[in-house]
N, C-alpha and C positions, 0 to 999 in steps of 0.2 A: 166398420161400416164406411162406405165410401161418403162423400159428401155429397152425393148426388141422394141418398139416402137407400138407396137399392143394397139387397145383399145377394152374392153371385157367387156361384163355387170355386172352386180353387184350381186352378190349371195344375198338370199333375203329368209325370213322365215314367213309364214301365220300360225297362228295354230285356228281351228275352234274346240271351246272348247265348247263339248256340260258338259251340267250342272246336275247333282241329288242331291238329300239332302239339298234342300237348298227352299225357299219361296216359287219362283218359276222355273221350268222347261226350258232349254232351250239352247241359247249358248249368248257367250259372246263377246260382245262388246267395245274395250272401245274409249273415244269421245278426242283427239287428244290434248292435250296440244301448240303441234308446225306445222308451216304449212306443207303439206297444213292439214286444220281444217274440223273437221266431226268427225264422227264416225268410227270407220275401225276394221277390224279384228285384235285383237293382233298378235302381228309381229316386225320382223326389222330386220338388218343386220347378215351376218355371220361372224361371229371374223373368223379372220386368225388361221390354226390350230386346227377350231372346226365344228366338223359332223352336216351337219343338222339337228338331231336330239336332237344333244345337243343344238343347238342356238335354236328350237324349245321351247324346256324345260325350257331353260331358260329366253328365252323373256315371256313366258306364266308367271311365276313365277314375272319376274320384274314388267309388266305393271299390275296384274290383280289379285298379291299375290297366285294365285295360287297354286298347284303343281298337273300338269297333266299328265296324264296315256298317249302315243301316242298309237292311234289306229292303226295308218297307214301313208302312203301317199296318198293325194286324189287325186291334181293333179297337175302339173305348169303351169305356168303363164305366158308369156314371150314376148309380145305385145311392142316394144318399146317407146311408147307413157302410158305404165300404170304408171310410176309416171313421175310427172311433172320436179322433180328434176334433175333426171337422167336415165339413162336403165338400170333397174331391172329385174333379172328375180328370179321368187319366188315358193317354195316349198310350196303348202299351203297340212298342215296335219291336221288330225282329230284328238282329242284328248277327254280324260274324265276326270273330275272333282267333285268331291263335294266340298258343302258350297257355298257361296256368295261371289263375287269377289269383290273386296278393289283396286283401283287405286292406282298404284304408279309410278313412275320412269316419261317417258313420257306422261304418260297418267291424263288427267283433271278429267276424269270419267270412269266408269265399269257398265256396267250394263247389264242384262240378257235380250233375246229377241227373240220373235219365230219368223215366218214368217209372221205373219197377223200381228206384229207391228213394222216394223224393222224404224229407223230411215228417216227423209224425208233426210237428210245432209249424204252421205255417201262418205267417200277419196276412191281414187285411183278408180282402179278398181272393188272394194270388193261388189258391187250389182250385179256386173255380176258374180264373183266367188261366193255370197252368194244364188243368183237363181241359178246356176249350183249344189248348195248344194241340197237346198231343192228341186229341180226338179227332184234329183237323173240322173244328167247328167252322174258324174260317181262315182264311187262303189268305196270303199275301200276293 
C-alpha cells in the first residue's frame, strides 16, 4: 500500500511481436517459466521511472532476445481478475521483428505462431487479447 494509503493497479506491458525473416511467419509467444504457467504474450511490469514504450522494448528484448520495432498501441486491458496475482492493468502494443526468437530471462520457451495454431495452455488473459488481434477488433 502506498503511504498515501490508496491502492492502484499495476502498470503492465504486452507486446504482440509479429515476425519476418525468419523460418516461419508470424508473432511471438513465449511459454512461462513461473506461475501462473502457459503460453502468454511477451510482457511484464513497468520499472518506476520507465515510459511504456521503453518497458515494452525491453521486456520484448529480455524474454524473446529480440529487438523490436513498436508499431503502435493497440489497446489496454484492464479487467481486475486478468491476473490471478494481483490488478493489472496492461498496455498491449504491436511491434516488428526479424529472426527467430531465443528464450531468456523468464521465459521456458519462444516460439512463433499464427492463428490456426496458437497453443491449447494459454496465461492471463492473452486468448482474449490474441482473438481481439487477429479478428482486427482494433487498429493500430
Amino acid at each position: 500500500m502506498h503511504e498515501s494509503g490508496y491502492r492502484n493497479p499495476i502498470p503492465t506491458v504486452d507486446i504482440i511481436i509479429e515476425t519476418t525473416g525468419s523460418e516461419k511467419n508470424g508473432i511471438v509467444l513465449i511459454k512461462r517459466r513461473n506461475p501462473p504457467y502457459g503460453w502468454a504474450i511477451p510482457g511484464g511490469f513497468v520499472d518506476y521511472g520507465e515510459t511504456l514504450e521503453n518497458a515494452a522494448v525491453r521486456e520484448a528484448l529480455e524474454e524473446t532476445s529480440l529487438n523490436v520495432k513498436l508499431r503502435g498501441q493497440f489497446h489496454s486491458y484492464s479487467d481486475p481478475a486478468r491476473d490471478e496475482r494481483l490488478h493489472t492493468v496492461t498496455t498491449v502494443f504491436i511491434a516488428a521483428a526479424d529472426g527467430d526468437p531465443v528464450a531468456n530471462d523468464d521465459a521456458a520457451d519462444a516460439a512463433i505462431f499464427s492463428s490456426h495454431d496458437l497453443p491449447d495452455e494459454i496465461a492471463f488473459d492473452h486468448r482474449d487479447i490474441l482473438d481481439d488481434y487477429f479478428t482486427g477488433k482494433y487498429r493500430v
